[in-house]
N, C-alpha and C positions, 0 to 999 in steps of 0.2 A: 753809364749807358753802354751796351753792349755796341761795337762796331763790327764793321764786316771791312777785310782789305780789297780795295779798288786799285788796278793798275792802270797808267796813262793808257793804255792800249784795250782797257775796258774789260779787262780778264779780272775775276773775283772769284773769291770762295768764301760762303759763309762760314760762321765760325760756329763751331759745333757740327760742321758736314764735311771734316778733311780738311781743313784749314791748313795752311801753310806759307811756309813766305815765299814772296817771288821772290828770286834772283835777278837782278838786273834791272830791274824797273824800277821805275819811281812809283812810291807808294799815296796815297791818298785813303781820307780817313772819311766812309759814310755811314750812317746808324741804319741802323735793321729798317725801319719803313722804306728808306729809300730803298735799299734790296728787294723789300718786297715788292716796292714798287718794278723796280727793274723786273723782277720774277714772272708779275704778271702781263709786264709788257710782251715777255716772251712768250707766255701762252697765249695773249691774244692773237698774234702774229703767227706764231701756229695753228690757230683756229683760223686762220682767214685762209692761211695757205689749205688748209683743210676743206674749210668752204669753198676755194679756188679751184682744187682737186673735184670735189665730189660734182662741182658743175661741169667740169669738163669732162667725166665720166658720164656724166647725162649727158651732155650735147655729144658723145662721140654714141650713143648709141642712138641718141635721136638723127645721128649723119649716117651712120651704118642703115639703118631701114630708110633713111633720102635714097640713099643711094643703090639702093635693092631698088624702091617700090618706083621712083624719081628718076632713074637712070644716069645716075652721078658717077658710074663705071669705075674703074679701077683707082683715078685720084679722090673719088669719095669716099671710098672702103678704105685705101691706105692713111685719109685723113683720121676716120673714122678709128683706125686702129691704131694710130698715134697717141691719139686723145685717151682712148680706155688705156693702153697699156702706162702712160705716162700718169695718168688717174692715181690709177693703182700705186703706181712708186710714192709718187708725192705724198699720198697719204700715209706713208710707213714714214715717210721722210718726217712730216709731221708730227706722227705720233711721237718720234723718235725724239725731235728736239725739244718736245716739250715734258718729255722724259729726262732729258740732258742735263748736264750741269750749261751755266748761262753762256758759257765762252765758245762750248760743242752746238749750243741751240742756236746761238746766232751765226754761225758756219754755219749749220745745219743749213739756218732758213735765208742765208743768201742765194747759198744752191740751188735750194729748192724754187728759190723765187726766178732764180735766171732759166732752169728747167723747164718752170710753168711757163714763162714768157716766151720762151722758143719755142712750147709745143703747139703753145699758141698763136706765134705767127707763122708758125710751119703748115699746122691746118688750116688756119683759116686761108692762106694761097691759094695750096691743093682742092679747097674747097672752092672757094671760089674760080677755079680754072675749072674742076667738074664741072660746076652748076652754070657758072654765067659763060667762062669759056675766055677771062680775060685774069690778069694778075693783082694780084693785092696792093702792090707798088712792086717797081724793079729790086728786083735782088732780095725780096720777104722770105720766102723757101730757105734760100741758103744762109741768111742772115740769122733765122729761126734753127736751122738746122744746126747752124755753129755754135751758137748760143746753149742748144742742148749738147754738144759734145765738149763743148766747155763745160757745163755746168755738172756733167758726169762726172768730168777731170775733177770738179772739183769738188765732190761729193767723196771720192775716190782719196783728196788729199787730205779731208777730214775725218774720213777713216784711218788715215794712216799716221796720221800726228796724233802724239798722246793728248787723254783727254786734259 
């Protein structure tokens, strides 16, 4: 039966697709279903982060015209513009990991997941200080806000680490 090499740290490459040894690792031995199984756990995971994205791209333009027709004034537009421009990334992000080899797509989709989360509790404050005129909990905004300039840092390091 054909194996694929697994390292303790969850790093694999099938065989037959650039296979090679890791150095330094301990190695572990799993058959191809399992991979495949692994494979598709990753596309699903990217398809959620996808789903994640694409609603948040909805709700940032259903906050843009709140905030036009609503008068949700400048922190409903800015929320609103968070949402779409953060939309848009995630989904490249997505597409991209499940393009990836397994080790680049779960980096991919940690980032992407801390991204989403921030942009998420970044709007929803902003939004909620527009509209109702009080805060999401203390410290949501910057909490969210950090979370997305981490999560950039760290999109940034998995571009820069070989694949």
């Amino acid at each position: 039966m054909a194996n694929t090499s697994v390292s303790a740290l969850s790093t694999f490459a099938i065989e037959g697709k650039g296979a090679r040894p890791l150095r330094g690792r301990v190695q572990l031995r799993i058959d191809r279903p399992a991979a495949a199984w692994l494979e598709a756990a990753m596309k699903r995971q990217s398809d959620f982060l996808a789903l994640v994205a694409a609603l948040m791209g909805a709700g940032g333009v259903a906050l843009a015209a709140a905030s036009t027709h609503a008068g949700g004034g400048d922190l409903g537009r800015t929320s609103a513009q968070f949402l779409i421009l953060h939309a848009a990334a995630l989904l490249g992000v997505a597409a991209l990991a499940r393009a990836s080899a397994p080790r680049r797509a779960g980096r991919l989709l940690i980032a992407g997941s801390g991204l989403a989360l921030g942009t998420l509790l970044f709007s929803a404050d902003l939004a909620q200080r527009a509209f109702e005129g009080a805060k999401l909990f203390p410290f949501a905004a910057p909490t969210g806000g950090s979370l997305m300039i981490l999560s950039w840092l760290a999109l940034a390091a998995v571009f820069a680490l070989p694949e």
